[in-house]
N, CA and C atoms as an extended XYZ file, in Angstrom:
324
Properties=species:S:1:pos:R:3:atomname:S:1:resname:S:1:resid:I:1 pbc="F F F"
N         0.834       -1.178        0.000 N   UNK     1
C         0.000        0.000        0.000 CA  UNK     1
C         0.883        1.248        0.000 C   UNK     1
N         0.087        2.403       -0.625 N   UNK     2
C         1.479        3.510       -0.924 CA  UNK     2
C         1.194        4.612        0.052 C   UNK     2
N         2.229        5.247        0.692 N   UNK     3
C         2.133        5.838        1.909 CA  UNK     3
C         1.639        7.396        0.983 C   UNK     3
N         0.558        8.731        1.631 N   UNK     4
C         0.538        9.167        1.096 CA  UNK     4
C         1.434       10.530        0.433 C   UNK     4
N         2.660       10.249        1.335 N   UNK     5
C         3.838       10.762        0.341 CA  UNK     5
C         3.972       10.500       -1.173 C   UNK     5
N         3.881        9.237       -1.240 N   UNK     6
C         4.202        7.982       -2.263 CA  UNK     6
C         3.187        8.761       -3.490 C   UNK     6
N         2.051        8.561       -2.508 N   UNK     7
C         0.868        9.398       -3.749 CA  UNK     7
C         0.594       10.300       -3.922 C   UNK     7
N         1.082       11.513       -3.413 N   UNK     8
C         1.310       13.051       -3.904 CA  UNK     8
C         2.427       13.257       -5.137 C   UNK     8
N         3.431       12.139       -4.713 N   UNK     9
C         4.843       12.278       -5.546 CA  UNK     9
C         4.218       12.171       -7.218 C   UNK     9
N         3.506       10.689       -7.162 N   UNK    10
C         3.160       10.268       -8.645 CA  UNK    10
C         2.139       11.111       -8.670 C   UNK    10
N         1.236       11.706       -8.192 N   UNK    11
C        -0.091       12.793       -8.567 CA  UNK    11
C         0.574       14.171       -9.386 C   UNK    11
N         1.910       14.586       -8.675 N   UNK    12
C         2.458       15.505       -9.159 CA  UNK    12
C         3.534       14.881      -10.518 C   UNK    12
N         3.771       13.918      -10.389 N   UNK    13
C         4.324       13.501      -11.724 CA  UNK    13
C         3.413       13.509      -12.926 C   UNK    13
N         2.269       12.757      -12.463 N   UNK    14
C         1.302       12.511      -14.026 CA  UNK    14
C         0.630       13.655      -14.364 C   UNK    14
N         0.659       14.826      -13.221 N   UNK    15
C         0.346       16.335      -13.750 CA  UNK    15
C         1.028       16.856      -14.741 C   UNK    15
N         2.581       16.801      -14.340 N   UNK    16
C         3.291       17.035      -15.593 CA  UNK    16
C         3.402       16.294      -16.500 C   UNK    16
N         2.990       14.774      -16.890 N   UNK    17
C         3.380       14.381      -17.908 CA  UNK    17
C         1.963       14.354      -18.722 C   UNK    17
N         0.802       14.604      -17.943 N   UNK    18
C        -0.125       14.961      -18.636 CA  UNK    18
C        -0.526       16.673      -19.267 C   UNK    18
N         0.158       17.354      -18.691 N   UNK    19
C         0.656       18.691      -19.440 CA  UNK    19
C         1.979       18.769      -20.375 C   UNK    19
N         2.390       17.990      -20.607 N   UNK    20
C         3.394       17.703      -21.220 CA  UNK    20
C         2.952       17.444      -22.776 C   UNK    20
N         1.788       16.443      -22.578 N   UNK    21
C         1.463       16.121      -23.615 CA  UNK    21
C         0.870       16.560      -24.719 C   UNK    21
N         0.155       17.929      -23.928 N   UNK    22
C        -0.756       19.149      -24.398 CA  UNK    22
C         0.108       20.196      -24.698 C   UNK    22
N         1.165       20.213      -24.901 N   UNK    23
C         2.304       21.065      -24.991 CA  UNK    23
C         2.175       21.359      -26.532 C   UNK    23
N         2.181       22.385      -27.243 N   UNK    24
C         2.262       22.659      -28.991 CA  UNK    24
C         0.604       22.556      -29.391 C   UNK    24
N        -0.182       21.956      -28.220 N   UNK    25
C        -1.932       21.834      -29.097 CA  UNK    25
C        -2.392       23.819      -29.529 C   UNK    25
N        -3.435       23.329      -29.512 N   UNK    26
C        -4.458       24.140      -30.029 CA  UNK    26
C        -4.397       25.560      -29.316 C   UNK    26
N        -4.411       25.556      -28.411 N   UNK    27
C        -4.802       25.959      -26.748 CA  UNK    27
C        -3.236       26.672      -26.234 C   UNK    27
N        -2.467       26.678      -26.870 N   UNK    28
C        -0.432       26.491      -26.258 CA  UNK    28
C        -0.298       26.130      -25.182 C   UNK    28
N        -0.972       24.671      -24.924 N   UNK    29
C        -0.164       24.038      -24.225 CA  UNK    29
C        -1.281       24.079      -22.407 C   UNK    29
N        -2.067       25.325      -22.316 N   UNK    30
C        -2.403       25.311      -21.249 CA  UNK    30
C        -4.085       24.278      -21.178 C   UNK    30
N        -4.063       23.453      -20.218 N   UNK    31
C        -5.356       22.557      -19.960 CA  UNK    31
C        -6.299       23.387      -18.523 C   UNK    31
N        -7.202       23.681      -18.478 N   UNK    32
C        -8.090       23.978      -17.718 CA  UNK    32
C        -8.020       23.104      -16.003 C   UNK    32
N        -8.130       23.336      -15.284 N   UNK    33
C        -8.038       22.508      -14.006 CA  UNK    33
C        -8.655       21.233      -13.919 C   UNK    33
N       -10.087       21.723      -14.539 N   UNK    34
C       -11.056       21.009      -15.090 CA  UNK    34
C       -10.703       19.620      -15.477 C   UNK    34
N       -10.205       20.088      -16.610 N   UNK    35
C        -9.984       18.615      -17.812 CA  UNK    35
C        -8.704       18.349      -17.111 C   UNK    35
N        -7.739       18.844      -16.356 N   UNK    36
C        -6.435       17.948      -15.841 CA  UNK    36
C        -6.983       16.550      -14.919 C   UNK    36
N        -7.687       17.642      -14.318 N   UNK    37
C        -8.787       16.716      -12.763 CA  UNK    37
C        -9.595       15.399      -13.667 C   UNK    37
N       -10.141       15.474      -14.843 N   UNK    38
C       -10.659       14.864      -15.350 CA  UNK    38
C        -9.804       13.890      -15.995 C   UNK    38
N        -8.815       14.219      -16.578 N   UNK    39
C        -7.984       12.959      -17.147 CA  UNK    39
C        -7.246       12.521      -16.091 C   UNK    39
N        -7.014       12.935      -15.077 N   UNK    40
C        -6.266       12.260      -13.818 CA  UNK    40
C        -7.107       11.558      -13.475 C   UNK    40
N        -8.610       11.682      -12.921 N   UNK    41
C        -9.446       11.111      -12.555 CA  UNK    41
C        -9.613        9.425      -13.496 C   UNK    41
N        -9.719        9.874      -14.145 N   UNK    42
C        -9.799        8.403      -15.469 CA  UNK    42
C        -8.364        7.503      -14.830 C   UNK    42
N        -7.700        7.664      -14.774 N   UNK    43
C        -6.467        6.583      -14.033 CA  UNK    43
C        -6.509        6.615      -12.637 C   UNK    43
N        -7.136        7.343      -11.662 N   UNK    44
C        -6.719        7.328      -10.757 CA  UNK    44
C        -8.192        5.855       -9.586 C   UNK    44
N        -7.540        5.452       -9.133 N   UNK    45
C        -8.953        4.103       -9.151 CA  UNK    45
C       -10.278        5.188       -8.231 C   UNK    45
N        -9.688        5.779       -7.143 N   UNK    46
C       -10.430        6.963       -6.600 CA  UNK    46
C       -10.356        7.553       -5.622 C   UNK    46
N       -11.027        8.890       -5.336 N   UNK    47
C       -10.610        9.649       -4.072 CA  UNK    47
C       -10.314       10.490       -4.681 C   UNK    47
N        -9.729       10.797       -5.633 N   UNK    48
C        -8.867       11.941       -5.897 CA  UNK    48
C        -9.673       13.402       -6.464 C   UNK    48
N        -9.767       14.248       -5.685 N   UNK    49
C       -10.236       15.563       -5.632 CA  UNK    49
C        -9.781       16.288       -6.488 C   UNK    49
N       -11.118       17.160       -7.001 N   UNK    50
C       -10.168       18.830       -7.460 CA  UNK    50
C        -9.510       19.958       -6.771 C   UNK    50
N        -9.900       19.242       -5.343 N   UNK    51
C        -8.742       20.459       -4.167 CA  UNK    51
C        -7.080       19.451       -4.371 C   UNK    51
N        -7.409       18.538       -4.349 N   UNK    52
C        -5.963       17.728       -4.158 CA  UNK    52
C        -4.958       18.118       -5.630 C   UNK    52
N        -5.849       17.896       -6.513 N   UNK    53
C        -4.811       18.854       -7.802 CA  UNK    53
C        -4.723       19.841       -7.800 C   UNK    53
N        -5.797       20.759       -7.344 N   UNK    54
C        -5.374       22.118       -7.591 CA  UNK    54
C        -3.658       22.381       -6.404 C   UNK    54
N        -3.582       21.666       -5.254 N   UNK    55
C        -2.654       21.540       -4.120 CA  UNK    55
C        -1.127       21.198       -4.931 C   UNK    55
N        -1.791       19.969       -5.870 N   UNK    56
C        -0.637       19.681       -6.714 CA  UNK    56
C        -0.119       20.169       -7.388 C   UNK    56
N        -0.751       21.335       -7.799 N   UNK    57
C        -0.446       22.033       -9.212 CA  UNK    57
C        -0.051       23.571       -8.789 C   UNK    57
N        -0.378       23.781       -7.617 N   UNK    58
C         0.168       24.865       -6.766 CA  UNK    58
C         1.454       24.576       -6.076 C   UNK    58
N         1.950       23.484       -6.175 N   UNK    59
C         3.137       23.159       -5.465 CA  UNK    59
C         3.995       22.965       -6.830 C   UNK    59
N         3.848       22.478       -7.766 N   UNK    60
C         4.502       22.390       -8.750 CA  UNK    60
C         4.812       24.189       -9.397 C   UNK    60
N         4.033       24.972       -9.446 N   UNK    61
C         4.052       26.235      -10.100 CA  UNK    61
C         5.345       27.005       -8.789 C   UNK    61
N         4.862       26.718       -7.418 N   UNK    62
C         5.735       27.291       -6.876 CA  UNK    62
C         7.369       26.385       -7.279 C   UNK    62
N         7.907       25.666       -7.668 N   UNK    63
C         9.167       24.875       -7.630 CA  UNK    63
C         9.128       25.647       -8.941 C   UNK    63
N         8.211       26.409       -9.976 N   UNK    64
C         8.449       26.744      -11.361 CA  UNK    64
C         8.300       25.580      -12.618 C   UNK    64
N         7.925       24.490      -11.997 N   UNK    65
C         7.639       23.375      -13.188 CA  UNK    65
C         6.065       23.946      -13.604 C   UNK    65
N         5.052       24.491      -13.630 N   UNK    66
C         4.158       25.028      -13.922 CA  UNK    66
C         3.637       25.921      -13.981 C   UNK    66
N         2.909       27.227      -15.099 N   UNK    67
C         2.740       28.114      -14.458 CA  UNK    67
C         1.233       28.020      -14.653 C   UNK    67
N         0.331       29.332      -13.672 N   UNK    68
C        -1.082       29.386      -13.675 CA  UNK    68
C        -1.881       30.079      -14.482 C   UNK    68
N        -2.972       30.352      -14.986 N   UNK    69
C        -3.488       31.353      -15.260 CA  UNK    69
C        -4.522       31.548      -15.056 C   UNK    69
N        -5.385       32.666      -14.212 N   UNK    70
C        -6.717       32.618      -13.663 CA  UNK    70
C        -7.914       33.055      -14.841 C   UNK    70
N        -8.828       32.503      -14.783 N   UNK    71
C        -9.830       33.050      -15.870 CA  UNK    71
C       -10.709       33.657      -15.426 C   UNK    71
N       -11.264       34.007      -13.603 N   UNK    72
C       -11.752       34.828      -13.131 CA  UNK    72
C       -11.206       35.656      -12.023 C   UNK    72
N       -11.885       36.603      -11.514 N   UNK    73
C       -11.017       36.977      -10.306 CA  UNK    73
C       -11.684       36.283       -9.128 C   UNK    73
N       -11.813       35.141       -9.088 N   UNK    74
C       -12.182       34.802       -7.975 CA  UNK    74
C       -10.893       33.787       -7.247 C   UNK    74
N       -10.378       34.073       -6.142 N   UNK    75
C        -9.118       33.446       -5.607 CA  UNK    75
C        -9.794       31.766       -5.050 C   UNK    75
N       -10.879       31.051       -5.008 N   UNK    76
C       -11.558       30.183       -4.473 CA  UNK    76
C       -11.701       29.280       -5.344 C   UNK    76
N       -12.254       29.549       -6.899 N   UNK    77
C       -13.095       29.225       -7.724 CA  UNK    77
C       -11.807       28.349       -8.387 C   UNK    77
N       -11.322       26.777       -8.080 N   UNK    78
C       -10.293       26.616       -8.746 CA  UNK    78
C       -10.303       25.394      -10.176 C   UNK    78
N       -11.588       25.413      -10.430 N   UNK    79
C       -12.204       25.220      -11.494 CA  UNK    79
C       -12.090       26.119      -12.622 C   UNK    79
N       -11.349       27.867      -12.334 N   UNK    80
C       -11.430       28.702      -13.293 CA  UNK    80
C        -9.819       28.983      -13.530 C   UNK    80
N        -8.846       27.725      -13.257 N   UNK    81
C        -7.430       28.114      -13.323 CA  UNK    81
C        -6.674       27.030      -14.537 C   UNK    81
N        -6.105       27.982      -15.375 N   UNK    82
C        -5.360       26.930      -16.100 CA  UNK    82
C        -4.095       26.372      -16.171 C   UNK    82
N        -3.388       25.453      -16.780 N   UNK    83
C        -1.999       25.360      -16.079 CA  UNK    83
C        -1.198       24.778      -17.116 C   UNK    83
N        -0.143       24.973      -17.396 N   UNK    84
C         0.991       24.656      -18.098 CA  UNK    84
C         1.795       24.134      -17.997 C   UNK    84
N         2.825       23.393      -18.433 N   UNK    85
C         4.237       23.169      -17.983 CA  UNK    85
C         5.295       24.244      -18.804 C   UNK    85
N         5.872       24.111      -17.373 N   UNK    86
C         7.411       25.604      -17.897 CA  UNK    86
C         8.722       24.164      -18.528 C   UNK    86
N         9.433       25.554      -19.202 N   UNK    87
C        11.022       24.741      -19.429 CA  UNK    87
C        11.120       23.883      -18.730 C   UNK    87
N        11.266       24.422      -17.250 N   UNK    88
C        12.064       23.902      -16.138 CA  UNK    88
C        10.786       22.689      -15.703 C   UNK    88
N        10.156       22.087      -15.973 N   UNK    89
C         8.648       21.129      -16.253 CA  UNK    89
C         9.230       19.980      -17.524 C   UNK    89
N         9.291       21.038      -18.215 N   UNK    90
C         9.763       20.142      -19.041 CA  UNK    90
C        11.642       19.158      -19.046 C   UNK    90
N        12.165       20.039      -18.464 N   UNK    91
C        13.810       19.756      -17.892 CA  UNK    91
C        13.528       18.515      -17.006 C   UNK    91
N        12.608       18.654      -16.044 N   UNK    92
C        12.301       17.735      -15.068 CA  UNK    92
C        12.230       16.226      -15.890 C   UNK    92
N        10.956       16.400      -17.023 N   UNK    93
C        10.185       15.019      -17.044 CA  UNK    93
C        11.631       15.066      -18.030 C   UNK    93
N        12.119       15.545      -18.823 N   UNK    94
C        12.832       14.584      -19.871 CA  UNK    94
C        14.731       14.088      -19.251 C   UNK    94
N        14.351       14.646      -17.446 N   UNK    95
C        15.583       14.000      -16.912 CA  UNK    95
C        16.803       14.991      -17.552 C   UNK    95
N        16.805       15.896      -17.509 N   UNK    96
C        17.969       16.927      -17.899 CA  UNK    96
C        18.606       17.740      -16.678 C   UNK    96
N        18.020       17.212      -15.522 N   UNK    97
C        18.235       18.583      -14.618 CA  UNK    97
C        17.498       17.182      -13.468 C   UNK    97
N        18.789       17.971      -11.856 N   UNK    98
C        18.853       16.677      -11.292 CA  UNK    98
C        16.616       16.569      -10.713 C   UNK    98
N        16.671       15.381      -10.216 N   UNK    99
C        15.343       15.065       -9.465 CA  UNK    99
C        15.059       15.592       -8.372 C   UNK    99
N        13.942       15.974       -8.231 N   UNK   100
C        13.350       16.940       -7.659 CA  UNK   100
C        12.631       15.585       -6.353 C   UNK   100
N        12.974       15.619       -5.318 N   UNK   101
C        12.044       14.932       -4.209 CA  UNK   101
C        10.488       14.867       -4.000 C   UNK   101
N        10.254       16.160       -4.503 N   UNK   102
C         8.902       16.129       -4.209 CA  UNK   102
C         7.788       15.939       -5.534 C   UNK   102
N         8.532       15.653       -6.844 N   UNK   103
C         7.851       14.327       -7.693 CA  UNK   103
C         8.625       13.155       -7.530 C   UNK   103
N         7.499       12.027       -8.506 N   UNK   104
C         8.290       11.249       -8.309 CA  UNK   104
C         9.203       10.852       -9.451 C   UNK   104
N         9.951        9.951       -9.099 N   UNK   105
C        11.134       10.035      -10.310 CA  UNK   105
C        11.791        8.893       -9.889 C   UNK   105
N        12.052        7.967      -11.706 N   UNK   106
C        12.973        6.220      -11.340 CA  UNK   106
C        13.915        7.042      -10.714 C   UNK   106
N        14.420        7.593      -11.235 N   UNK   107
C        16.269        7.516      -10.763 CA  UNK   107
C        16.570        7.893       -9.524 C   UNK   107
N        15.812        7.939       -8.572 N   UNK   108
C        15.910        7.964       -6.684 CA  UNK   108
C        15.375        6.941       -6.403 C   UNK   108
């Protein structure tokens, strides 16, 4: 059973590699909170909240692997935030730049 260190680490990994993937689309790259929560949700077996990503995705933007963008002014509403992966997001997942503890990552 995975301690929930274990499962913040990979929650914040498949954030980025699922913004990763959206990287060059339609949109440049940024996915809605919404649809992240939603394609995480589809793999995740369950439990997993839209406060717990938005947590994830606020911890990732602060380290600079993501940045935000609000679509209202409401500081609560985190259904109205979109999110990206930065360089340094992208440095991470393709292993260019050492591992970061607080995703997860083979090479630790």
């Amino acid at each position: 059973m995975k301690t929930e260190t274990e499962r913040v680490r990979e929650l914040r990994r498949e954030i980025l590699r699922t913004l990763r993937a959206c990287q060059g689309d339609a949109y440049e790259g940024w996915l809605s909170q919404r649809s992240l929560f939603n394609v995480l949700r589809s793999g995740e077996p369950e439990g997993l909240t839209m406060f717990e990503v938005g947590r994830a995705c606020a911890y990732l933007a602060g380290k600079l692997y993501v940045e935000v963008r609000a679509r209202s002014e409401s500081k609560f509403e985190q259904a109205d935030r979109d999110w990206r992966i930065t360089p340094a997001g992208v440095d991470l997942m393709d292993e260019t730049i050492p591992p970061d503890p607080g995703v997860e990552d083979n090479r630790v």
